[in-house]
C-alpha positions as CSV (number, residue, x, y, z in Angstrom):
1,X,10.1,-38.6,-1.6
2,X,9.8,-35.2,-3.3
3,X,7.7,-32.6,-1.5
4,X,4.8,-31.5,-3.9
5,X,2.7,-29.4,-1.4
6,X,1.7,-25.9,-2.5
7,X,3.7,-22.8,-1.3
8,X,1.7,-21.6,2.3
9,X,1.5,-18.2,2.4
10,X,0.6,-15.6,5.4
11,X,-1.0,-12.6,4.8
12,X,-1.2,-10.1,7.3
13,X,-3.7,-7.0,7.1
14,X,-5.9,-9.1,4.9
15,X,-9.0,-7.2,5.4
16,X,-7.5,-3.9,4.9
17,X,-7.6,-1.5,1.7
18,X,-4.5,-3.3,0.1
19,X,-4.4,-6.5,1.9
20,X,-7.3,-7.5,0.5
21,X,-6.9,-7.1,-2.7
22,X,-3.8,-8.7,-2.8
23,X,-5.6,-12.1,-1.4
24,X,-7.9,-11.9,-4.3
25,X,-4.4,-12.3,-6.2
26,X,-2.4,-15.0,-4.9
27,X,-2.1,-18.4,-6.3
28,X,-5.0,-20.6,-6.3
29,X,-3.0,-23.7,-5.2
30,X,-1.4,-21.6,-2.6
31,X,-2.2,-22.8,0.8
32,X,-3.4,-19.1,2.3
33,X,-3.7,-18.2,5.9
34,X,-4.7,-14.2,6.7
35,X,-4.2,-12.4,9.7
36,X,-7.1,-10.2,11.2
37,X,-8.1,-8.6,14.4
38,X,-12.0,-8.7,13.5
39,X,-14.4,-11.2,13.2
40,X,-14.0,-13.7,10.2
41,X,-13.1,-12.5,6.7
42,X,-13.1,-13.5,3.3
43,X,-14.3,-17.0,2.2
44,X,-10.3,-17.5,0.7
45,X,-7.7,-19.2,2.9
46,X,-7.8,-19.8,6.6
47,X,-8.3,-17.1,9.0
48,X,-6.3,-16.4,12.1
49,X,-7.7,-14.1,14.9
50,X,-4.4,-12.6,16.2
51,X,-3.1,-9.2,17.6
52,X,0.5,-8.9,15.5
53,X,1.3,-6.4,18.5
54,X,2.0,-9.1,20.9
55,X,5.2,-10.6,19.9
56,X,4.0,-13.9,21.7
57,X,1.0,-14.8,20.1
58,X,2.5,-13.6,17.0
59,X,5.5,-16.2,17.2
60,X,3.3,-18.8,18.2
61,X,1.2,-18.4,14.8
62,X,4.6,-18.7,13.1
63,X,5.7,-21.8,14.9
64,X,2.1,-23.6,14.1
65,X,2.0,-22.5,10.4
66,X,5.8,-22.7,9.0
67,X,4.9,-20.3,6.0
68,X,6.9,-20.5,3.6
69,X,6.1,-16.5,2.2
70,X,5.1,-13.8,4.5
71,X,3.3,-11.1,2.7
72,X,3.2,-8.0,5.7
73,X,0.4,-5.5,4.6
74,X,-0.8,-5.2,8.4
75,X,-0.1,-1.2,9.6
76,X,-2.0,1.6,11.5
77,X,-3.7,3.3,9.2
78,X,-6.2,6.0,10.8
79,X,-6.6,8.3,8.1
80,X,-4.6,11.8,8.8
81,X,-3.4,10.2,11.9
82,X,-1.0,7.3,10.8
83,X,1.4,9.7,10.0
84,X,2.4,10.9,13.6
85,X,0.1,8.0,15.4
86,X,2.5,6.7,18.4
87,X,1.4,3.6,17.2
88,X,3.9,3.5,14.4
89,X,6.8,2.4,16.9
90,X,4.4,-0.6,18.2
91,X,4.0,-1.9,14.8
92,X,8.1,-1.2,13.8
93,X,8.7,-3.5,16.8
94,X,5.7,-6.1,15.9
95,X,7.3,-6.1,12.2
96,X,10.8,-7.3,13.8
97,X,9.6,-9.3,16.0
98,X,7.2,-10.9,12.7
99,X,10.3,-11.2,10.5
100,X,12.4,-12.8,13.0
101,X,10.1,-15.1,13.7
102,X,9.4,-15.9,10.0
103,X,12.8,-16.0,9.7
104,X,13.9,-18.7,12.9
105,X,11.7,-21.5,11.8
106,X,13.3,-21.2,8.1
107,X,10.3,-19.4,5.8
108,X,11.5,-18.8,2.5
109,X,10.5,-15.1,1.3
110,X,8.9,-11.8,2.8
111,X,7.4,-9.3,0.7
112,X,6.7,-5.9,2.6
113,X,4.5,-3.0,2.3
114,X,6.5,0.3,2.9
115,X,5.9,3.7,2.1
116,X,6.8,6.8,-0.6
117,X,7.2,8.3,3.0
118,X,10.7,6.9,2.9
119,X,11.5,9.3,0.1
120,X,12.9,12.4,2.1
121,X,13.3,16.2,0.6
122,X,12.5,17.4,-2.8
123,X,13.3,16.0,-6.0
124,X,12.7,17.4,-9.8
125,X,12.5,13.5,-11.1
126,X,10.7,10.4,-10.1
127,X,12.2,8.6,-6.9
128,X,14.3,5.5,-7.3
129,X,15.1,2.6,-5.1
130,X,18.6,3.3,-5.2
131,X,18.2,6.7,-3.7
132,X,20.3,7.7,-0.4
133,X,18.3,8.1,2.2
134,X,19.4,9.5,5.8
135,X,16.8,8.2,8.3
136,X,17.0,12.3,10.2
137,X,16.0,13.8,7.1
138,X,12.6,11.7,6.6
139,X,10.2,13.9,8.0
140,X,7.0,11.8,10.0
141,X,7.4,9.1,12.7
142,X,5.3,7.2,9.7
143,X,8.0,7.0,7.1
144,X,10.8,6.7,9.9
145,X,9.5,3.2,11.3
146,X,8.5,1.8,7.8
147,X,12.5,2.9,6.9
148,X,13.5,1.3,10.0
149,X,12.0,-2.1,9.4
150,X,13.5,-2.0,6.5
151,X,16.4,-1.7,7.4
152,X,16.0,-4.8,9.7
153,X,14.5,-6.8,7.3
154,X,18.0,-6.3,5.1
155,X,19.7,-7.3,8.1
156,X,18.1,-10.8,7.8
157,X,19.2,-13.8,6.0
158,X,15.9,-14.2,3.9
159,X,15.2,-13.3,-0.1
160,X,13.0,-10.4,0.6
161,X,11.0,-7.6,-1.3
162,X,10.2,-4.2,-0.4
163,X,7.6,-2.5,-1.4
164,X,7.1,1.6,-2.2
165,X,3.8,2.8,-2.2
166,X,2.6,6.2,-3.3
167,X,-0.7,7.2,-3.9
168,X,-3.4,4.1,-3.8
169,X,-7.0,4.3,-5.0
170,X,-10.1,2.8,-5.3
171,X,-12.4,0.1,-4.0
172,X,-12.9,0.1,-0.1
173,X,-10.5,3.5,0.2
174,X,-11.0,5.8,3.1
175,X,-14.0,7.8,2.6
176,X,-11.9,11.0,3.5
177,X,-9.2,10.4,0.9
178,X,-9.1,12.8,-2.0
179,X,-10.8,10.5,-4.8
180,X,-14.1,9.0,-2.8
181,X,-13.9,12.6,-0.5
182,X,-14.1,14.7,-4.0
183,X,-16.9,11.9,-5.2
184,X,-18.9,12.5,-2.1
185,X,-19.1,15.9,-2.7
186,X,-19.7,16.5,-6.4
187,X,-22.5,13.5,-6.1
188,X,-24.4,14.9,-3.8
189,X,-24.3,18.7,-4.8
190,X,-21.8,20.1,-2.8
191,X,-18.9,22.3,-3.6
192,X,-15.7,20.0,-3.7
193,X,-13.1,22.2,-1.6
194,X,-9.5,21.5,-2.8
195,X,-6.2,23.1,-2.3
196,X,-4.2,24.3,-5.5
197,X,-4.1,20.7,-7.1
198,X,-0.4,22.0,-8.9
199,X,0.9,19.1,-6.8
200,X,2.1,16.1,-9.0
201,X,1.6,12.6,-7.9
202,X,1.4,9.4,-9.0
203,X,-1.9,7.5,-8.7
204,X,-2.2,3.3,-9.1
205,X,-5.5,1.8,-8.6
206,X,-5.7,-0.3,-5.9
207,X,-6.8,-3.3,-7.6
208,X,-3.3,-3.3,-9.9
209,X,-1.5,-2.6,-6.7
210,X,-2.8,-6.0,-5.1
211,X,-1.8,-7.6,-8.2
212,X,2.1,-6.5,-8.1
213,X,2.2,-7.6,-4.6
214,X,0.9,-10.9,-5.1
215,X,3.3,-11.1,-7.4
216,X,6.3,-9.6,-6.0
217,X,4.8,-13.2,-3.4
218,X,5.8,-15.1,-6.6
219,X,9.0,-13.7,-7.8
220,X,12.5,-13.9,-6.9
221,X,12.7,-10.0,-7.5
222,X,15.0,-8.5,-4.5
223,X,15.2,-5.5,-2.8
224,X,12.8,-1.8,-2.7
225,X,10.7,-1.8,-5.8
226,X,8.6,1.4,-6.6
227,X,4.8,0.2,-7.3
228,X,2.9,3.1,-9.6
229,X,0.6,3.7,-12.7
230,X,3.7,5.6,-14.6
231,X,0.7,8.3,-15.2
232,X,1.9,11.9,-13.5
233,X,-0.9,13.7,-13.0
234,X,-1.9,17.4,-10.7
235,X,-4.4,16.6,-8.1
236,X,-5.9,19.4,-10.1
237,X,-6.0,17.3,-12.7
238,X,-7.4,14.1,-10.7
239,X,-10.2,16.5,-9.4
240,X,-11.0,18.1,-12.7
241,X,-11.7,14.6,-14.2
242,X,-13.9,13.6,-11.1
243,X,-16.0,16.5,-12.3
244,X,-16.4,15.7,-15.8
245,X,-17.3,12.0,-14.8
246,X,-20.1,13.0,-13.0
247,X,-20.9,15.9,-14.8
248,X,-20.3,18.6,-12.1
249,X,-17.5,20.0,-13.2
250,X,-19.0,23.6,-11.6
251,X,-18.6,22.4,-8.3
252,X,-14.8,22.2,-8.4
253,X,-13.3,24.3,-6.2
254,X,-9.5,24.6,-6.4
255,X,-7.2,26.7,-4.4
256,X,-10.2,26.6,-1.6
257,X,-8.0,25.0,1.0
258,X,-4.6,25.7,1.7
259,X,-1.8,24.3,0.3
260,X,0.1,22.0,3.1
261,X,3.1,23.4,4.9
262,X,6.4,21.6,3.1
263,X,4.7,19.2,0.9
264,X,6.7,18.5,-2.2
265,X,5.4,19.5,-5.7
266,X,6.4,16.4,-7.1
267,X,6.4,12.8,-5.5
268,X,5.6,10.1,-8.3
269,X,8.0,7.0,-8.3
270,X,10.3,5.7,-10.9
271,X,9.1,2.3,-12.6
272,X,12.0,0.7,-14.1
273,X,12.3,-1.9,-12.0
274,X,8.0,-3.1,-11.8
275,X,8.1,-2.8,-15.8
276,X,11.4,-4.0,-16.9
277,X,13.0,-6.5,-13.5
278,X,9.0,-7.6,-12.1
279,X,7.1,-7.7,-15.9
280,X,4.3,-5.6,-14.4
281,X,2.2,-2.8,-15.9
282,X,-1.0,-1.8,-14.8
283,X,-3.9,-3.0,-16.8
284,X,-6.3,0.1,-15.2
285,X,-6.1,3.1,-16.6
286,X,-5.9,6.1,-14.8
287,X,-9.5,7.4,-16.2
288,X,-11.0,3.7,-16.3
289,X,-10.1,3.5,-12.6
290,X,-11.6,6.8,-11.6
291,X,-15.0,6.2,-14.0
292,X,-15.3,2.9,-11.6
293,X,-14.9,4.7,-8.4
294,X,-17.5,7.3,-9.8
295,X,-19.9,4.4,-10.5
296,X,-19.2,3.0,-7.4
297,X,-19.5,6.5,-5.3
298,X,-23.5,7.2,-7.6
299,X,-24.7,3.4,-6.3
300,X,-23.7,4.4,-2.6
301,X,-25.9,7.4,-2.7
């Protein structure tokens, strides 16, 4: 008798900035289950109240569910701290433990959320998937455990994607992240204090970003794949364009703060492989996705 049942899917971090939007984008048909440390969640799929850090409970969930596509968005992600947080080697040993559970009762496909952070040293072009890189050189604990579970995930026998994120906006972000930070500010009258903005970065709204991953779900696409907007832009440039959306473009203040100590001038990804391997380009403009955080920034104050 031929097995017809839909795929079932696990989602971890499914309330977080990404995670969630990325269950607004899987299959309809899919049998969903999400992962969460809080109370309830979205009225999609079935919720699991579970700690990923303990390796027990964690298989257990496995064992019950048999998913057939793991979809790992779950991190620490205290803004400012994530990047040193000791908690980064807890959640590079709950990711092992996660895939090799995944793994040992015969799931199908993980897609992973890792990190530009990978990318060590300066470049003069966009980073590619291909690129060398020597765990030594990457420069914060963040980057090294994201690299590292990588590197165990390739180790597995399972079709796997891995996915390179560089600079997320939008709906639910941090409020102490550059976009709703600067929107904070200019809205409510207040000098918006930036450093030089001559840094170059690549920035993908967060709703297009859910959409690739859910995808990436989907696919048979293997190996790193960059996620981005393809639209380089200064964070002079990003700023600038906050203040002519809400009309205070005299309360830009660039060059303000100082510059940070060894960031690189230019970190934006190379796309080939989302466009031309996945089939993906964004459908949010750069400027549409910043006039929506604006309007979403004015209704909050």
């Amino acid at each position: 008798m031929t097995d017809t049942r839909s795929d079932r899917i696990l989602l971890t971090g499914a309330t977080g900035f990404i995670g969630r939007q990325v269950l607004r984008n899987l299959p309809a048909d899919a049998d969903i289950h999400c992962t969460t440390r809080k109370t309830g969640g979205a009225d999609v799929g079935t919720w699991h109240n579970i700690d990923l850090r303990s390796s027990g409970a964690c298989a257990a969930l496995i064992d019950t569910l048999k998913p057939d596509i793991l979809i790992h968005c779950a991190w620490t992600t205290a803004h400012g701290a994530f990047w040193h947080d000791p908690q980064n080697a807890a959640w590079l040993e709950a990711g092992m433990a996660l895939f090799d559970a995944f793994v040992r009762q015969g799931g199908r496909r993980i897609v992973a959320c890792g990190t530009c952070a990978e990318y060590s040293g300066h470049s003069t072009a966009p980073r590619r998937e291909d690129e060398t890189i020597e765990p030594g050189q990457i420069p914060f604990p963040y980057g090294r455990a994201k690299f590292a579970l990588l590197q165990h995930l390739r180790s597995l026998d399972v079709s796997h994607a891995w996915v390179r994120i560089f600079n997320a906006y939008g709906e639910s972000e941090d409020p102490r992240r550059l976009v709703p930070s600067v929107l904070r500010a200019l809205t409510a009258g207040e000098p918006a204090l930036c450093s030089s903005g001559t840094q170059i970065r690549d920035f993908l709204d967060v709703r297009d970003l859910g959409t690739a991953i859910a995808r990436l779900g989907a696919s048979d696409l293997e190996g790193v794949v960059n996620l981005g907007s393809g639209e380089h832009k200064t964070i002079a440039e990003i700023v600038e364009a906050l203040g002519g959306i809400v009309k205070r473009p005299d309360l830009v203040r660039l060059g303000a703060l100082r510059d940070r100590e060894g960031e690189p001038h230019l970190l934006v990804p190379d796309i080939t492989r989302q466009t031309k391997e996945l089939g993906f380009v964004p459908r949010i403009t750069l400027l549409r996705g910043l006039v929506d955080a604006a309007k979403a920034s004015l209704e909050k104050n």
